[in-house]
N, C-alpha and C positions, 0 to 999 in steps of 0.2 A: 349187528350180525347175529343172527341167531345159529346155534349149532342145534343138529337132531341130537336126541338122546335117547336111553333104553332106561325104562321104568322099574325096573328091577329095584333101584336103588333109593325107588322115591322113600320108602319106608323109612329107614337112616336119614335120607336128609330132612326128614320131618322130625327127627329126635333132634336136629341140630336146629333148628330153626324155630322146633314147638309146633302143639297141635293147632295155637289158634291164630288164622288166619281169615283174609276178607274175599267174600264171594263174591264175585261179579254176576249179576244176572242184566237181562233187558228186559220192559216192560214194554207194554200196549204200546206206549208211545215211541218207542224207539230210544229209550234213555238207559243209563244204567242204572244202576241198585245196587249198592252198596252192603254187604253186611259180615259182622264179626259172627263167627262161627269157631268153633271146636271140634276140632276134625279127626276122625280114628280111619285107619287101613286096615280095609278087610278083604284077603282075596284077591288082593293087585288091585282093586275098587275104594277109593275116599267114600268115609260117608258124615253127615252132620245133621243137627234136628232139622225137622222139617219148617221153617215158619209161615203164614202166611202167604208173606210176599213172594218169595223165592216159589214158593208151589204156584204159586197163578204163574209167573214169569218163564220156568222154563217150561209150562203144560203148553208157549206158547213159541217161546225159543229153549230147546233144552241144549244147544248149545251153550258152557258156561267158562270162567278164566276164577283160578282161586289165586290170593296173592300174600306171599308171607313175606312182609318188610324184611329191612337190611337190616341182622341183629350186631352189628359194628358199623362204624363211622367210615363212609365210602367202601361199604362190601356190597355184597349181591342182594339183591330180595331173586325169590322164587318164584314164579311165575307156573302153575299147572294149566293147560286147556284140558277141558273133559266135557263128553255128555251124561247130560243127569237125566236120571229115571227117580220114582218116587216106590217106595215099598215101606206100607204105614207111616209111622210117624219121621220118615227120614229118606233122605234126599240121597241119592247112589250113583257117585258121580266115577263115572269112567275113565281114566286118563288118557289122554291120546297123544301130548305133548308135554314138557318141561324143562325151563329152562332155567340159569341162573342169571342176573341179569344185573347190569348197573351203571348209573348215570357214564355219558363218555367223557372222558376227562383229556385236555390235548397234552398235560406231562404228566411220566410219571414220576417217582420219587429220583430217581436216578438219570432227569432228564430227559429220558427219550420218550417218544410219541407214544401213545397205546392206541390202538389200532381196536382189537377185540374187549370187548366189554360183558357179550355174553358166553356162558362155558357151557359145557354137559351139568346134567343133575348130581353125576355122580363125579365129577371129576376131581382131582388132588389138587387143581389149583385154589380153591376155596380156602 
């Protein structure tokens, strides 16, 4: 289940999580692309070097998904959707979505079912 959330707050959760995170892009072929990046907020916009790959890929889908692992053992990774544009040597990805997100588990500690798995960006459940 995914919940909406308001991007206000991606900024903070990017000090809890760290700047560097993996970029999802598509290529030519319809595949994805993988890559580690280092990410700074500017503006309510992410932005990171520009590499090669990433510049052919979103010139062709700039549609993009960044993703920052679970920094604990059965916690959330973060999940941003955004469109990138390109200005010199760096990629200016727009956020349009984010979520917290993590594997579904059928107990939880205390026995009972969990249901939700994913939260707001900014929520207190974390």
């Amino acid at each position: 289940m995914s919940i909406s959330v308001q991007l206000n707050e991606l900024g903070s959760q990017m000090e809890r999580y760290g700047m560097s995170a993996y970029l999802l892009t598509v290529n030519e072929n319809i595949t994805t692309h993988i890559a580690n990046q280092t990410f700074s907020i500017v503006n309510s916009k992410l932005e990171c070097p520009l590499s090669r790959s990433a510049e052919r890929n979103v010139a062709l889908h700039p549609k993009v998904s960044i993703l920052w692992p679970a920094y604990e053992i059965d916690g959330y990774s973060m999940i941003v959707d955004g469109y990138c544009s390109r200005s010199k040597d760096l990629l200016i990805i727009e956020p349009i979505s984010a979520v917290l997100h993590r594997p579904a588990q059928n107990k939880s500690d205390d026995n009972r079912t969990r249901e939700d798995n994913c939260v707001d960006a900014d929520s207190e459940e974390v």
